[in-house]
C-alpha positions in Angstrom: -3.5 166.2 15.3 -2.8 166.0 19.0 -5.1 167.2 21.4 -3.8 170.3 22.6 -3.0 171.4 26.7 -6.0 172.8 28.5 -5.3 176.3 29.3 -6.2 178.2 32.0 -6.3 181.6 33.3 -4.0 183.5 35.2 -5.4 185.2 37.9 -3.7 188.8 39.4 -1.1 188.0 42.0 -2.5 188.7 45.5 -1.3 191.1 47.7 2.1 189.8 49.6 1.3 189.3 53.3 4.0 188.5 56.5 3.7 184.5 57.4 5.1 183.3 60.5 7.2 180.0 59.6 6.2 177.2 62.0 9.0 175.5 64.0 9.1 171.6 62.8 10.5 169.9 66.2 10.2 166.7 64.8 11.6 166.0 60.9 9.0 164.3 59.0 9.4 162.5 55.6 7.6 164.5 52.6 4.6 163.0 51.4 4.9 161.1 48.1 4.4 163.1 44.9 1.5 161.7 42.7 1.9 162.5 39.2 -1.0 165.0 37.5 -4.1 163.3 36.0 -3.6 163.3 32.2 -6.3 164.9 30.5 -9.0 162.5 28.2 -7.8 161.4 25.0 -9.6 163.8 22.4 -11.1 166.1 25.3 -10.4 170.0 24.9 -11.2 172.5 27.5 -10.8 176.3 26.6 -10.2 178.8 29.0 -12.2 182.0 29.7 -11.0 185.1 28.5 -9.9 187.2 31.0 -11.7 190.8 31.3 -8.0 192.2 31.1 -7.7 191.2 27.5 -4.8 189.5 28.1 -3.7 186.3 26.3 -4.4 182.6 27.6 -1.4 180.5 29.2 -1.6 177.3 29.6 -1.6 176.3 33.2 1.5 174.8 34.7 0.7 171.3 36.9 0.9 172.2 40.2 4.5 171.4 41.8 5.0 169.7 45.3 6.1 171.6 47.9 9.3 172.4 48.9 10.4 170.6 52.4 11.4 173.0 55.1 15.2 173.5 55.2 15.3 172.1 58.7 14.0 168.7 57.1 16.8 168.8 54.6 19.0 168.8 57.5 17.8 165.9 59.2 20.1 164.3 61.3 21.6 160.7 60.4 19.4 159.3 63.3 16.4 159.3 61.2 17.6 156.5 59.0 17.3 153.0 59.5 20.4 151.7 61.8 22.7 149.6 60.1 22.4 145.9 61.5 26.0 144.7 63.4 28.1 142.7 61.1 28.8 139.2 61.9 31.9 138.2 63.1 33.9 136.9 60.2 34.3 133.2 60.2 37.7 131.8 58.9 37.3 129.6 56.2 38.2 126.2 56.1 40.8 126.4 53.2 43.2 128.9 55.5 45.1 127.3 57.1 45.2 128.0 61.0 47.8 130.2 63.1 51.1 128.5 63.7 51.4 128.3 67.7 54.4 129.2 69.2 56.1 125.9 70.6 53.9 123.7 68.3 56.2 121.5 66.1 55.1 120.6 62.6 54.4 117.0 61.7 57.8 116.5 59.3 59.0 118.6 62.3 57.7 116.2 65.0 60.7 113.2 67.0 60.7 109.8 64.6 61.1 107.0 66.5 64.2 105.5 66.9 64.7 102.4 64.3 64.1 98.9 65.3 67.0 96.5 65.9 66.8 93.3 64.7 69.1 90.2 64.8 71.4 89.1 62.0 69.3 87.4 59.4 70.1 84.1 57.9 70.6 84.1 54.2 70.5 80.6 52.8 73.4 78.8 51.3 74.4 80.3 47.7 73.3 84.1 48.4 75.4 86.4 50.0 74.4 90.3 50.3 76.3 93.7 51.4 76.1 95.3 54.3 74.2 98.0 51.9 71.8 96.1 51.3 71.2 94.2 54.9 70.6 97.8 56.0 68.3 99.2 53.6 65.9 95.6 54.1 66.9 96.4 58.0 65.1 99.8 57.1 62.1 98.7 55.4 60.8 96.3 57.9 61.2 98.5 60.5 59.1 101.5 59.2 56.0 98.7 59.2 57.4 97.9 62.7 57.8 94.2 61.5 58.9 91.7 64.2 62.0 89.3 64.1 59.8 86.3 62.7 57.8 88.1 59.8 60.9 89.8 58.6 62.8 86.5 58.7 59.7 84.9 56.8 59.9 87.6 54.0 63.6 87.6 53.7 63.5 83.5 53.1 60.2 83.8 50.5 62.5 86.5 48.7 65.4 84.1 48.8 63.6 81.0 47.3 62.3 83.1 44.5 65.5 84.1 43.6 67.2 81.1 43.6 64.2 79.3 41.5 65.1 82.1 39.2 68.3 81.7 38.9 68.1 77.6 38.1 65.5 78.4 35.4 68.0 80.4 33.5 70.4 78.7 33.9 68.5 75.7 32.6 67.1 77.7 29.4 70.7 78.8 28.8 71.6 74.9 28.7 69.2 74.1 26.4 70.3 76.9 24.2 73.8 75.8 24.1 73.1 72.2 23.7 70.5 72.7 20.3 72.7 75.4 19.0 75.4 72.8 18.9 73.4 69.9 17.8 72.5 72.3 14.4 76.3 72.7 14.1 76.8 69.0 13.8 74.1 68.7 11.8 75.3 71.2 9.1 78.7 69.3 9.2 77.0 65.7 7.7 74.9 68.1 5.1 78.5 69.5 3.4 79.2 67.7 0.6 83.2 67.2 1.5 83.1 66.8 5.1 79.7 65.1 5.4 78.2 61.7 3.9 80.1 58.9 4.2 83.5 60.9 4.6 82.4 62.0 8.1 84.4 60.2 10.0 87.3 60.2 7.5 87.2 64.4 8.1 86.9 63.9 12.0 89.9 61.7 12.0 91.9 64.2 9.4 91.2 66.7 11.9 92.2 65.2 15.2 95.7 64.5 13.3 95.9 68.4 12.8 94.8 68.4 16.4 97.6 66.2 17.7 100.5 68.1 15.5 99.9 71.7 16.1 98.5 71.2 20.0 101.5 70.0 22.4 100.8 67.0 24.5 101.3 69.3 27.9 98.2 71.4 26.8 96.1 68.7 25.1 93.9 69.0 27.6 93.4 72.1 28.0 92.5 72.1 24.5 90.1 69.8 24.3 88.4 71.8 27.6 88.3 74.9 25.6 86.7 72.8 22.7 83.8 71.6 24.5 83.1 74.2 26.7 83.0 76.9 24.0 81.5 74.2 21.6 83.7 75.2 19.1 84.7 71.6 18.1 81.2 71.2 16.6 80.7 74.2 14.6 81.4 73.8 10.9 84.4 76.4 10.3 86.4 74.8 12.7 86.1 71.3 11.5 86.7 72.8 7.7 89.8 74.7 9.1 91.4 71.1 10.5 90.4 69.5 7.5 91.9 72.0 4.5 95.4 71.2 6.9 95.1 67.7 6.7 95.0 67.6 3.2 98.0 69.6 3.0 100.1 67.7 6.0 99.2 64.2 4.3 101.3 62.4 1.7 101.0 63.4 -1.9 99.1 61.8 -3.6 99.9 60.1 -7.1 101.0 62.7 -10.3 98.1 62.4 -12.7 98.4 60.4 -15.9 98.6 62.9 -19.0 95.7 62.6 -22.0 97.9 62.2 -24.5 100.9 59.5 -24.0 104.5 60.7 -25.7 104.6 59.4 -29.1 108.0 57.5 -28.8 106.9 55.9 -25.4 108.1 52.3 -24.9 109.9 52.3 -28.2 113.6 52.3 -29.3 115.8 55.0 -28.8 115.5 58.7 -30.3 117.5 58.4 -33.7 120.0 61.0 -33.6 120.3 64.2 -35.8 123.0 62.9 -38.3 120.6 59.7 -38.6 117.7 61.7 -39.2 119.9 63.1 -42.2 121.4 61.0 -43.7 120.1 57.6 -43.1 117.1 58.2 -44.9 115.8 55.6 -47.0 116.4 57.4 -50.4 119.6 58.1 -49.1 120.6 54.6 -48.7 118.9 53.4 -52.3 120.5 55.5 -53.9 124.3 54.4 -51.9 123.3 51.3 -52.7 123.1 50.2 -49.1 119.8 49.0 -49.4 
């Protein structure tokens, strides 16, 4: 079981008697409270009877005084001054207070473009007056003199021309191959190749020569080798189907089986057939 509370007795309330209440000038802070001692684990203290008879109370810890109404009231001096506040900083992220009369940098006077002489473009390139002013433009935001822009403008110049003459040079050898494996695939056809080549290229400058006017021959023949169409193999089969038609005929063909009268004397006639026959005659007596 627990240890019970000491008890103690309660003593008769003395007389009541008139106390002046003293006059605190000065406020004062209470003093700190300090918690009862706890009585000894197991320890048990039991009061005296009273002579009154009456019954034992356990004694109440003593409570702190009460402060003074006057040190409730203490005035707002007797705490510790607040210390001043700094003055706030701005921070460096905010940006700062437009002036008045201060321009803004996109705001602020460009300075007025550089003029520069006519360039010299080299023989062969030619460029709009577009594009002259938007180079014009360019080297004059990096403030470029008449010399380095001149330099950049002929380095530009030689690279596109060196361009320009290495397509044109791959585009060549294109054409030129393309047409070399259109010749080629002529000789491999078994009716325009072998050793009727040159029989089918003469068939088909005949069809050339009749269906192409003299007056635009040679526009023709232009049109033939710049296109390459004279060597491709449709072409060449085209001319040659003609030719075969244009030609001269060519000799009927001789039958398999020969007629049976052929080289022979005449076809007897009907009324031969009967009544010349043989028996006919024996038995006439013309035999």
């Amino acid at each position: 079981m627990p240890p019970e509370e000491p008890t103690a007795a309660v003593p008769d309330a003395p007389a009541l008697t008139a106390v002046e209440t003293p006059v605190i000038l000065t406020p004062a802070a209470p003093p700190p409270l300090e918690p009862p001692a706890a009585p000894a684990a197991g320890a048990v203290t039991e009061a005296p009877a009273a002579d009154t008879g009456a019954p034992a109370v356990a004694a109440e810890p003593d409570k702190p005084a009460e402060p003074a109404p006057e040190a409730a009231k203490a005035p707002e001096a007797a705490k510790a001054p607040e210390a001043e506040k700094p003055a706030e900083t701005p921070s460096l992220l905010e940006a700062p207070a437009e002036q008045e009369g201060e321009k803004k940098p996109d705001e602020a006077e460009k300075p007025a473009p550089k003029a520069y002489e006519p360039f010299k473009l080299p023989e062969g390139i030619s460029a709009d007056e577009k594009q002259i002013a938007a180079y014009t433009e360019l080297v004059g935001k990096y403030n470029l003199d008449q010399e380095a822009a001149q330099s950049l403008l002929d380095m530009h110049s030689a690279t596109l021309t060196a361009f320009a003459n290495d397509l044109i040079q791959k585009q060549q050898d294109t054409f030129k191959a393309t047409k070399e494996r259109w010749v080629a695939k002529i000789k491999a056809d078994p009716v325009l190749g072998g050793s009727g080549f040159q029989t089918a290229l003469s068939a088909a400058a005949r069809m050339r020569d009749l269906f192409v006017p003299a007056a635009h021959r040679q526009e023709f023949t232009e049109f033939m080798r710049d296109t390459g169409a004279g060597d491709h193999p449709a072409l060449m089969r085209l001319l040659h189907n003609a030719a075969r038609l244009f030609d001269e005929p060519a000799a009927p063909p001789i039958p398999a089986r020969p007629v049976p009268d052929r080289g022979g004397a005449a076809k007897p006639s009907r009324r031969e057939l009967l009544y010349d026959n043989p028996a006919s005659r024996r038995a006439a007596g013309r035999v």
